[in-house]
N, C-alpha and C positions, 0 to 999 in steps of 0.2 A: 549918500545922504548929504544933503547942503550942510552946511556948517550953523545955518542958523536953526537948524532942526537937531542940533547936538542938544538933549536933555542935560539940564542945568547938573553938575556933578563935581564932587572934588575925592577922587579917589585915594593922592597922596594923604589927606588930609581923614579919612575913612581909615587907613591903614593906622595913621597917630593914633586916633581915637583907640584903636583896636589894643596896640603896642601901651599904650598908657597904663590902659584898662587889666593887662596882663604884670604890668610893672607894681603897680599901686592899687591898694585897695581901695581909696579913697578918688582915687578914677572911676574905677569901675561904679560904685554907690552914684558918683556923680552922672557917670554916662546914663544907669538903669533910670536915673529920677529924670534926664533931660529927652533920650533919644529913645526911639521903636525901632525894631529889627528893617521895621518898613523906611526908614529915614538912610539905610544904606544904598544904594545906585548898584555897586556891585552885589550880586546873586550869592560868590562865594562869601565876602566881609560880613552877609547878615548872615549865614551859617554858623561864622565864627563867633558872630556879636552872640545868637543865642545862643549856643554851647556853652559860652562862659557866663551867661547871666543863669542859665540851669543850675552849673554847679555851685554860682553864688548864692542864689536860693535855697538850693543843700545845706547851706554850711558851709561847702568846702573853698579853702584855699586855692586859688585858678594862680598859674603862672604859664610859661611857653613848653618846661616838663610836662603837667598836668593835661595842658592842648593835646599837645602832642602823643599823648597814649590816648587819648579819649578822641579824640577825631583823625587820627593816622596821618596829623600835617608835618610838611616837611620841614627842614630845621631851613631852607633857605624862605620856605614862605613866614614862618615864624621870626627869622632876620630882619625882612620885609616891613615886618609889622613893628618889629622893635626901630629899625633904624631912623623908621619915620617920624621916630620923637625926642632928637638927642636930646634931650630937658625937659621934663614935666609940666615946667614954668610953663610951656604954651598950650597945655592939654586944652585949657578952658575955651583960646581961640579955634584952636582944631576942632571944638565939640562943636561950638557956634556955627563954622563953615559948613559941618555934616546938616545941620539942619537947618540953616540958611536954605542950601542947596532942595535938600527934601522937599520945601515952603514951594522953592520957585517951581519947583517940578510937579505938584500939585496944586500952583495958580495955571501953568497951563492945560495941565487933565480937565480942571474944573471950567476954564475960560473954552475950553472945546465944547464941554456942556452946557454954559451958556448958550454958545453958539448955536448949537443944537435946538435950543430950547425957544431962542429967536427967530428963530426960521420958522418953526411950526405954526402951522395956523390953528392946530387942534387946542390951545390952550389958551385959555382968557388972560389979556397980557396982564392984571393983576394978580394971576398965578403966579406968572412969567418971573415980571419981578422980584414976588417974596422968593420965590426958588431960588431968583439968582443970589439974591440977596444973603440967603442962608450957604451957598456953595461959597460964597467969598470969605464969609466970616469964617469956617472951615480951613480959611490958607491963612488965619492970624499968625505972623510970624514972633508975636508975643510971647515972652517966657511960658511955661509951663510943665506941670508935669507930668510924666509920659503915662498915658493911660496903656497899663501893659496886658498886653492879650492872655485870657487866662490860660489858653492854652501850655502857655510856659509855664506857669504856676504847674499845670497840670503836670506836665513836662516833668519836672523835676520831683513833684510828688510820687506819680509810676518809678521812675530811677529807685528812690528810698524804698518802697514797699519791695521791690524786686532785690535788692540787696540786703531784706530780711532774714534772719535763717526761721522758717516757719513764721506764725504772726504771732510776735512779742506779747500778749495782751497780761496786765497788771490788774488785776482784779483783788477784791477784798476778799475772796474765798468764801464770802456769805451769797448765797443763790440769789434770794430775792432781790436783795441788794443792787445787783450785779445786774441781773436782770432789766434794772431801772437804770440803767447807765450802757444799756445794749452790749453789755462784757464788761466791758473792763477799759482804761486808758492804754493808749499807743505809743511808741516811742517820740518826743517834741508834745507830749501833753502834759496836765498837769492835775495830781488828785490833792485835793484839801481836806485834812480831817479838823475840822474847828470843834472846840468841845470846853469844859472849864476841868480843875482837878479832878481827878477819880473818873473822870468818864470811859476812861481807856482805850485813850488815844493810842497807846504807843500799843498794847496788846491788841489793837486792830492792826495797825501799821506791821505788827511782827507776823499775823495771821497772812496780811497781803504777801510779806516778803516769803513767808517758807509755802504758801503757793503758788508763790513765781517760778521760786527755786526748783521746786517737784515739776510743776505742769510746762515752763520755757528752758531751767537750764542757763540762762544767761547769770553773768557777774551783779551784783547790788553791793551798794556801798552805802552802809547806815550811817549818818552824820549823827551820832549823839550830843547833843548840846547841854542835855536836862539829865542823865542818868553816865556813870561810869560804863565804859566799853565790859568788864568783866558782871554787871549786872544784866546788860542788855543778853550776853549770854548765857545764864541764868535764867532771866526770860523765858527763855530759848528750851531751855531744858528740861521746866517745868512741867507742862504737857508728857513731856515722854517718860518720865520718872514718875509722873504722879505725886510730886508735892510740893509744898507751899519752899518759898524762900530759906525761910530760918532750918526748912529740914532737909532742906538739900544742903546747908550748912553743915547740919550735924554729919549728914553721910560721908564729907568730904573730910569733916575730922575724923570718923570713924575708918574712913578708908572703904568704904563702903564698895562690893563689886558689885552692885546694882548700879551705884555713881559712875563709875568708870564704863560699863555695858552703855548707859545711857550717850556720853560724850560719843565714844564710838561710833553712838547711832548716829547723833547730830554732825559729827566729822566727815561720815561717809556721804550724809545725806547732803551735806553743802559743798561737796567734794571742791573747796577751796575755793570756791564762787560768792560767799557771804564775806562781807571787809567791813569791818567797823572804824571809826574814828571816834573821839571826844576830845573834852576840852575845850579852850576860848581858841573858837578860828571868825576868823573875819571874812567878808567876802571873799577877798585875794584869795587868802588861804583857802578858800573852798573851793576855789575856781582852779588852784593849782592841784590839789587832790580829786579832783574830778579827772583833769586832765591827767591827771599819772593814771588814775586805774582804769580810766575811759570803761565806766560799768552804763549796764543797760539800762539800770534804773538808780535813781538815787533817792533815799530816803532821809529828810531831815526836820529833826527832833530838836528843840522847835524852833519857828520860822523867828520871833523874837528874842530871841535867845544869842543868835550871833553877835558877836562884839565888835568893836570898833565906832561904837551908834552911842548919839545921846541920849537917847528915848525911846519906849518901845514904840512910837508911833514913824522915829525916824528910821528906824532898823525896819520896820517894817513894810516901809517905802525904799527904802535902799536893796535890802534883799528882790522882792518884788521887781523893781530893777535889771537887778542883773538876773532874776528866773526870767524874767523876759526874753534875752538876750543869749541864756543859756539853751532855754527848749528849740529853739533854731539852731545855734551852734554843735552842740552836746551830742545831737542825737538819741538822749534819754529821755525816760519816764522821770516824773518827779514826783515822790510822794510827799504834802510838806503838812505837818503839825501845826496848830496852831491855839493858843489860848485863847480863853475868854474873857470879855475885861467884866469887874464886878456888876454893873449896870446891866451887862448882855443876863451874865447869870444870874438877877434878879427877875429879871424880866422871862429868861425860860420858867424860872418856880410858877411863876403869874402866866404860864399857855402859852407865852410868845416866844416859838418854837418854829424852827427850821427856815431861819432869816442866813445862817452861816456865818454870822459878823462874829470876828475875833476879835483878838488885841492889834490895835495901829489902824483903824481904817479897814474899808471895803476893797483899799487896793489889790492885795491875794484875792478877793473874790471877784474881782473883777477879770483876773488872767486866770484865776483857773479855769479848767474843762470840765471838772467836777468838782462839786464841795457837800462835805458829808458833813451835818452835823449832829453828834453825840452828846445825849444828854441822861444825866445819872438820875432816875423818879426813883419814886418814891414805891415802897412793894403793892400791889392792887389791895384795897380793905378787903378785906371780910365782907360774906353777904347781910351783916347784920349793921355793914360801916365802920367798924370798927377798925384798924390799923391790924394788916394779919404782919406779926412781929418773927414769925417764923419762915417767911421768905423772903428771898437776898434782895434787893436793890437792883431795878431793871436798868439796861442800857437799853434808849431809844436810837436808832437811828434814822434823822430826817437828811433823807433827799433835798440838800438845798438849794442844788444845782446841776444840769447835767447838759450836757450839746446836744448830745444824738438821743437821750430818753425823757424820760417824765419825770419833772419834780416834784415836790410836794407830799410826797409819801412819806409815812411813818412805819419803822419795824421795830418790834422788841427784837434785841438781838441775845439768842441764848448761847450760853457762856456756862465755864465752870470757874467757881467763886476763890476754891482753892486754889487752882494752878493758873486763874486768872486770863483764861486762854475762850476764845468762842468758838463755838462746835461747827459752823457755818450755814445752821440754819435760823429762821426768825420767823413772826407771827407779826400779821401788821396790827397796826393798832390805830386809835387817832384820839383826837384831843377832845375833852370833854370839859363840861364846862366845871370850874376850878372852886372849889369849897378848898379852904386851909388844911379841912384834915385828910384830903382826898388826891390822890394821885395825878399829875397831868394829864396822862393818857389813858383810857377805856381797853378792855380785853374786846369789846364788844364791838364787831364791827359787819356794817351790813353790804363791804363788798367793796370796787371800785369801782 
């Protein structure tokens, strides 16, 4: 081959990029946003380049260790790749040269297709033209950012799933529910319970966790914010005891073997896979107790509630944040609580129902994948209208949100009042129109 028919290439300079990209994470971010696997010259470099853009998309930390058990490279072609960068300082020129190079090697692909395209007689030269016209602008060697094949994307999602033990799915343990959210959330999603006092947030959130626990078997780590660690297990106990708070108190003074049969139950049944936490943690701190117990899912009680924040509107842009940041990293579920500010909860009493807006803004509902919102009516009247005072206070649950299901749905979710715990089934309901003395939502409904 003549020398002038050498495709434009800078292989040393292929290799930096690579070596960079393995040295510094903030290489690699930079190469995924400038460069495509197809901007390599060498066959083996783009092998390399997307092996290590997979595992970045993971999550995971990429260095020449990590290479090298993941693509069986040798520690002299890994040398290779490092020596070609004694100093970082020139990453940025090396990336430039890689797709310099790239540009010129598809001005002449495309200038052959001109060519091409010139010669023919089959096409009307004002075809001609705009064709060519649009193949040139294609070799803009102008900044940009690399539109990445989704394939990779794909790529490194099969990785994850195959690295599951069974499918993790997080579900509320209410059927219907669940149903409307196609199961449940997956590990890197995120469930929102938005709701105001007494809705029973958290005894939803304990119903998700002890059927995680039962049906996957993985670790959870409950971030208490709002309630002490020794009540949240309490919580916990009341279901299996059969009683309210203050009398699983008394049994614990009494010394009760029913108290102790019951913890036994709960002990075997979490077999050291439930971790609670409380107290004022901050981001950091929560970012550091994630990372120690590295659980499958994390649940935190509630989202404004963490400290370190001026405001709950700021705390609640700030967490939001870094759950961004975590469901990519973490490889968890996140189940996150959320209040309601006084306005929202006037406006549920008044029918305006299953919007999901908390306290701080739309930002949590804007990342989560689902958002459930809970709301505490009023008991259905009587068929005469009159208020029936002998039945409890219903929990609505409205579908406020969901990826893969339908939202907008209403369910009474039934519950037991005493032990404060919900049975996991429900009755849909929907919203009727609104007298003062009359309940938000209707028993009556004619279907979906």
């Amino acid at each position: 081959m003549a020398k002038s028919d050498t495709p434009p290439m800078a292989l040393d300079s292929e290799r930096a990029v690579l070596g960079g990209c393995l040295l510094d994470a903030s290489c690699l971010s930079l190469a995924s946003r400038t460069l495509e696997e197809s901007d390599f010259f060498d066959t083996r470099h783009r092998q390399v380049f997307r092996a290590v853009q997979v595992e970045a998309l993971r999550g995971n930390a990429v260095d020449e260790v990590i290479l090298a058990q993941k693509m069986k490279v040798a520690q002299s072609e890994l040398a290779s790749y490092i020596d070609a960068i004694p100093t970082l300082q020139t990453f940025q020129r090396h990336l430039a040269i890689v797709r310099e190079k790239a540009v010129r090697r598809l001005m002449a692909e495309r200038a052959r297709e001109i060519y091409a395209l010139a010669m023919s007689e089959k096409k009307a030269i004002t075809d001609v033209t705009q064709e060519a016209h649009r193949l040139i602008r294609e070799c803009s060697a102008a900044e940009r950012i690399a539109v990445t094949d989704p394939t990779l994307h794909q790529e490194a999602y099969e990785q994850q799933v195959r690295s599951w033990d069974g499918l993790p799915v997080l579900r509320t343990g209410i059927d219907p529910v669940d149903n409307e959210m196609s199961g449940g959330i997956l590990p890197g999603e995120i469930l929102s319970l938005v709701g105001g006092e007494g809705s029973m947030k958290t005894s939803l959130a304990l119903k998700a966790v002890d059927t995680y626990l039962q049906e996957v078997g993985r670790k959870v780590l409950f971030v208490s914010l709002d309630m002490p660690a020794y009540q949240v297990n309490l919580r916990r106990l009341m279901p299996i005891i059969g009683m309210n708070e203050m009398e699983i108190l008394e049994a614990i003074k009494s010394d009760s073997p029913e108290y102790k049969r019951a913890v036994d139950v709960l002990t075997e049944r979490d077999a050291g896979l439930f971790r609670v936490i409380d107290g004022d943690y901050t981001v950091a701190d929560l970012e550091r107790a994630i990372r120690t117990e590295s659980p499958a899912v994390v649940v935190l009680d509630y989202l404004t509630a963490v400290a370190g924040f001026k405001d709950e509107l700021d705390a609640a842009r700030g967490v939001t944040a870094a759950l961004r940041r975590w469901k990519s990293e973490m490889g968890c579920a996140f189940l996150v609580l959320n209040q309601m500010s006084d306005i929202a909860l006037s406006n549920q009493r008044n029918g305006d129902v299953g919007t999901g807006r908390g306290l701080g803004g739309g930002s949590i509902r804007r990342l989560a994948d689902v958002v459930l919102e809970l709301f505490k009516d009023k008991p259905p009247t009587s068929e005469d209208g009159t208020p029936n005072f002998d039945t409890q206070h219903r929990i609505i649950c409205s579908v406020a949100k969901t990826r893969r299901g339908q939202n907008g749905r209403h369910y009474s979710l039934h519950y037991e009042g005493k032990t404060m715990t919900f049975s996991g089934s429900a009755s849909p309901v929907k919203i009727r129109s609104k007298k003062s003395s009359e309940s938000v939502f209707s028993d009556s409904f004619g279907g979906f």
